[in-house]
C-alpha positions in Angstrom: 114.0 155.6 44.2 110.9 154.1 45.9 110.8 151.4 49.0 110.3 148.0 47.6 106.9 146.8 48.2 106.0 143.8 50.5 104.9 140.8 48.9 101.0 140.2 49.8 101.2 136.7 50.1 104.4 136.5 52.1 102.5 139.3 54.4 100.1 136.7 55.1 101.9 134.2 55.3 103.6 135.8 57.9 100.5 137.0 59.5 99.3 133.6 59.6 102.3 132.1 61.3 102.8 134.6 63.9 98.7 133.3 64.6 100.0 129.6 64.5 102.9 130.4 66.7 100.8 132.1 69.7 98.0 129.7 69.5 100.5 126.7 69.8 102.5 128.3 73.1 99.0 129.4 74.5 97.3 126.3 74.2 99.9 124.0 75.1 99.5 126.1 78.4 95.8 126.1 79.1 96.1 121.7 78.4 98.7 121.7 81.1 96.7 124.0 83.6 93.6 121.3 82.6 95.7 118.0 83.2 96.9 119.1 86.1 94.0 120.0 87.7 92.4 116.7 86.8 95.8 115.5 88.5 95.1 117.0 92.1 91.5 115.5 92.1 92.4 112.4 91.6 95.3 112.5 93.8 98.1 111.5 91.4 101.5 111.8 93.7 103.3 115.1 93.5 106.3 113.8 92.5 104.9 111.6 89.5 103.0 114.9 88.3 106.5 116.4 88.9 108.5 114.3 86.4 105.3 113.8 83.8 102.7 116.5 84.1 105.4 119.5 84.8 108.3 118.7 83.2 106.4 117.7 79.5 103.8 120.1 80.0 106.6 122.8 79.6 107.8 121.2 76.6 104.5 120.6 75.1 104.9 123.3 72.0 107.9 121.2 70.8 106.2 117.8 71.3 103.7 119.1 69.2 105.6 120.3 66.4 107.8 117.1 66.6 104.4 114.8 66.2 103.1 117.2 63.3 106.0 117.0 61.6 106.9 113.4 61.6 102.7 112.9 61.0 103.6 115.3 57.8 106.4 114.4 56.7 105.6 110.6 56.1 102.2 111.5 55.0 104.6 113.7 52.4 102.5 116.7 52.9 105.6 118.3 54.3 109.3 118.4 52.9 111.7 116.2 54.8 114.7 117.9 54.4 113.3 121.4 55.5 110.9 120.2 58.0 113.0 118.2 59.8 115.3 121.0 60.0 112.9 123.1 61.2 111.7 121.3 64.0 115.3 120.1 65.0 116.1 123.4 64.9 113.1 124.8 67.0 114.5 122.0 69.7 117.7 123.3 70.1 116.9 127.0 70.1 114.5 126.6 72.7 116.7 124.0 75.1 119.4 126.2 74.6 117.2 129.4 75.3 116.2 127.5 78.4 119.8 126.6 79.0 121.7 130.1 79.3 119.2 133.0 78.2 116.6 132.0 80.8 118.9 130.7 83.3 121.0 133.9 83.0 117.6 136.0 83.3 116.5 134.1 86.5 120.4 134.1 88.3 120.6 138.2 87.4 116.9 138.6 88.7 117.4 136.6 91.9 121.1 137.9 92.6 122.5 134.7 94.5 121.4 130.8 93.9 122.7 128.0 96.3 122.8 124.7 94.3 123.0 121.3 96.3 125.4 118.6 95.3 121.6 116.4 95.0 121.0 119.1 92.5 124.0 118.6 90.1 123.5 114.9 90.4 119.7 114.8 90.0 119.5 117.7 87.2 122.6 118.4 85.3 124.2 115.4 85.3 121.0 113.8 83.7 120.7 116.9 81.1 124.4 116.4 80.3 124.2 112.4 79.6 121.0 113.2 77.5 122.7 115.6 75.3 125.4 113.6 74.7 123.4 110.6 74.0 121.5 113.1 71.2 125.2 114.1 69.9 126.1 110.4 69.4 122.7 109.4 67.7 122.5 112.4 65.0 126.3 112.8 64.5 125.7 110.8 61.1 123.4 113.6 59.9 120.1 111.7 60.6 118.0 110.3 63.4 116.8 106.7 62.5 114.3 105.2 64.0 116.3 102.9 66.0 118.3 106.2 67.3 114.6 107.6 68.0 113.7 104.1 69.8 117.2 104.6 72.1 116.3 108.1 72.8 112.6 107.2 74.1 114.5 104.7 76.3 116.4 107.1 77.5 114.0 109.7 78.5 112.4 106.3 79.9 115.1 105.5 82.6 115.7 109.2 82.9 111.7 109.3 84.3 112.0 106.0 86.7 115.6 107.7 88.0 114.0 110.9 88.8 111.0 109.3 90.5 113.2 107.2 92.7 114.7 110.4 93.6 112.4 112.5 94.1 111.3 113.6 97.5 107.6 113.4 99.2 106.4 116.7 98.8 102.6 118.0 100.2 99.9 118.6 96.9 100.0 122.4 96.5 97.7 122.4 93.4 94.1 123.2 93.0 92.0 120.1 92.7 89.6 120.4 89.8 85.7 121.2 90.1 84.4 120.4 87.2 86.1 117.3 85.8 84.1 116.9 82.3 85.1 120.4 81.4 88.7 120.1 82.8 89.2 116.9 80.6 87.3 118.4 77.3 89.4 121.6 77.3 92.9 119.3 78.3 91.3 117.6 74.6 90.5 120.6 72.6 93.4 122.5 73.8 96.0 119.3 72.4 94.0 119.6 69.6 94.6 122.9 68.6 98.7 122.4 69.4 98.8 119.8 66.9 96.5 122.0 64.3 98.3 125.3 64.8 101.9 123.1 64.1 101.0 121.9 61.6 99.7 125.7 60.2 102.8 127.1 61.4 105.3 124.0 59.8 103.5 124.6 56.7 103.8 128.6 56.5 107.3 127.9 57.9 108.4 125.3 55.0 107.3 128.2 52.4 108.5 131.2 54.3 112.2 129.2 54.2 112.4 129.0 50.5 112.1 132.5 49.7 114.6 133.8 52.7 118.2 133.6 53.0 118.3 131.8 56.2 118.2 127.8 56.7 115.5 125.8 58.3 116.9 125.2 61.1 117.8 128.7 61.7 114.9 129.3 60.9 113.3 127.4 63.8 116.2 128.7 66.1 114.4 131.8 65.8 111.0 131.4 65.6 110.0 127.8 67.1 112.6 127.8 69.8 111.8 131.2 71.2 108.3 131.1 71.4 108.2 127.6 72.9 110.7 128.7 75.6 107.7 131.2 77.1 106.2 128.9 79.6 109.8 128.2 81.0 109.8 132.1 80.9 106.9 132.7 83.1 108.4 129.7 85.4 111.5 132.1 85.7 109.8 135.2 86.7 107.1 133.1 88.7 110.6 131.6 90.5 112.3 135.6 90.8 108.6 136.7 92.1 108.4 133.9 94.8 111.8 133.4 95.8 112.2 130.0 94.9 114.7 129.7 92.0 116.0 126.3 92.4 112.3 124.9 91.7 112.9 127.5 88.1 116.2 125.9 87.7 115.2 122.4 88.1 112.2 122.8 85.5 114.5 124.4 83.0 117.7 121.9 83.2 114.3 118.9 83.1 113.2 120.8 79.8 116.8 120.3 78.4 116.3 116.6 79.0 112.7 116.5 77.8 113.4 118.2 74.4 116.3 116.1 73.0 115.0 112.7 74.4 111.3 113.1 74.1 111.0 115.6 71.2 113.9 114.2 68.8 113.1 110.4 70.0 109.6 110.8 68.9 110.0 112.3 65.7 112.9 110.1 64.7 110.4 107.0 66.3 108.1 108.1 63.5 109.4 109.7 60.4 113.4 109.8 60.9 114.9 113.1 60.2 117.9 114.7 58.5 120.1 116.4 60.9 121.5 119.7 59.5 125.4 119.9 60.2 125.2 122.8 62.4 123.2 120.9 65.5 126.5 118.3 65.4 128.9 120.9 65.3 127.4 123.8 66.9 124.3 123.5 68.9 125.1 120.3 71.0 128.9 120.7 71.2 127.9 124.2 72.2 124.9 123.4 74.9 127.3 120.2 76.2 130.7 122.6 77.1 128.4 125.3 78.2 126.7 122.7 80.3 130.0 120.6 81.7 131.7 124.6 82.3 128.5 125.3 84.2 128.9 122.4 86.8 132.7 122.6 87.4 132.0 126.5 88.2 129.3 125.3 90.8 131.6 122.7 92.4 134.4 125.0 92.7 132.7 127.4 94.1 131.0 125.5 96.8 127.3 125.5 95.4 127.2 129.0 94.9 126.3 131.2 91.8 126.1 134.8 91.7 124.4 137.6 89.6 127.9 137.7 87.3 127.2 134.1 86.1 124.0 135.2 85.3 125.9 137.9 82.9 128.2 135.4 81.7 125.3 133.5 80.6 123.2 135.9 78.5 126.6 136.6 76.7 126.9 133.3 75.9 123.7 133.0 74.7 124.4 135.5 72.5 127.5 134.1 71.1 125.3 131.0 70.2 123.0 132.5 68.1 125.6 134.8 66.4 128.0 132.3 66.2 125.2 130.0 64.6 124.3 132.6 61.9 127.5 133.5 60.8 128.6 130.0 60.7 126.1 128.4 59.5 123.4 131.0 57.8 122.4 128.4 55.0 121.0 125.8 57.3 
């Protein structure tokens, strides 16, 4: 008995999205080295590029597959139901990613992190409030546009709190030389994020009606790992120059970034269905792994060690299994 042959079209199809996918994490990185660049010639303060330029810049794939997919789905060139799960689902794989997997790889690279109490107050406390704040608004299945509205506020105060916090630090950037081509790629490459999501929501949206898996597992696995590379090379940038707690604050200020920014955008614009499994799973999950994480630290004086790195790569895991045994439909 012969090996069933590969459907041609869902080849390409495939082909075409794994194009889409690396053309939306590489260009969302070459408009953040662009901006910022354009940033240290004009000066802007460190800690407003800190809290704008670095900690969006990171999250830039999933911006722009939340604006493609809101842009798509009211235009009704895109399914509501499956894109919205995509894209939710692409959020919480990659903040969650961000959350244990690459927080686990940079604690079990670096051995030993010290964490102040200015740390837990200024980082996880916020990432904590956001994602309960994200529980609360979908746990009726959708994001309105009012909850959207209330998210972007959030995210809002969360920006002017972390600015008033933030200390003066020296400009360590490179200061661009050419501002007319600094500004035109920053343009093209934002571009070409928003036309390779909307490539890859597209081949996505078909790819999920002729598999097993759901949407949003779907993104989980796709969306949410790929846009979790820049954090990646933040972490091994962070292991290679011995400063992890600057790695750890950019991936806790990515878990605040995605729910508020990403979800409060899309549900600003389009609104979108919430698929059961972020509600009962993902956030619940990401919000006791989070509150766990911070009464270990406090117990233990500030101090993690290469174990809770372990612990936290496990968990990660357990998410994602957990998520497609539980919940493999969605």
């Amino acid at each position: 008995m012969g090996t069933p042959a590969l459907d041609p079209l869902l080849v390409t199809q495939l082909a075409l999205g794994a194009v889409a996918l690396y053309t939306l994490v590489t260009g969302a990185g070459r408009a953040i080295d662009a901006l910022l660049s354009l940033a240290y010639r004009y000066e802007v303060p460190e800690a407003l590029i800190g809290v704008t330029l670095v900690a969006v810049g990171t999250s830039l794939p999933e911006l722009g597959a939340h604006v493609t997919a809101s842009v798509g789905i009211l235009s009704g060139a895109l399914d509501y139901r499956v894109t919205s799960a995509v894209v939710v689902g692409g959020n919480m794989g990659s903040s969650t990613t961000q959350q244990l997997l690459l927080f686990g790889i940079l604690l079990f690279g670096f051995g030993r992190i010290d964490l102040s109490t200015r740390t837990l107050t200024d980082a996880f406390v916020p990432m904590i409030l956001g994602l309960t704040l994200t529980l609360v608004t979908a746990w009726d299945g959708t994001i309105t546009r009012v909850d959207g509205l209330v998210l972007l506020v959030a995210f809002a105060v969360y920006l002017g709190y972390s600015y008033a916090r933030r200390q003066p630090t020296p400009v360590q950037g490179v200061a661009s030389t050419n501002v007319t081509a600094d500004a035109g790629t920053a343009v093209v490459m934002l571009l070409l994020v928003l036309a390779s999501a909307s490539i890859l929501l597209t081949v996505v949206q078909d790819v999920v009606a002729g598999v097993v898996l759901g949407g949003s597992m779907v993104g989980v696995l796709t969306l949410g790992i790929a846009a979790s590379f820049p954090e990646l090379s933040t972490v091994l940038d962070g292991i290679r120059r011995k400063t992890p707690v600057v790695a750890v604050g950019i991936l806790v200020g990515s878990n605040i970034v995605n729910p508020l920014l990403g979800l409060g955008l899309g549900g600003a614009i389009s609104t979108y269905h919430v698929p059961t499994a972020v509600v009962v799973w993902d956030l619940p999950f990401k919000i006791v792994a989070a509150v766990g994480l911070v009464l270990y630290v406090r117990y233990r004086g500030g101090v993690l060690r290469r174990r809770v790195g372990v612990w936290l790569i496990g968990a990660y895991f357990v998410y994602v299994v957990g998520r497609m045994l539980l919940f493999p439909g969605q």
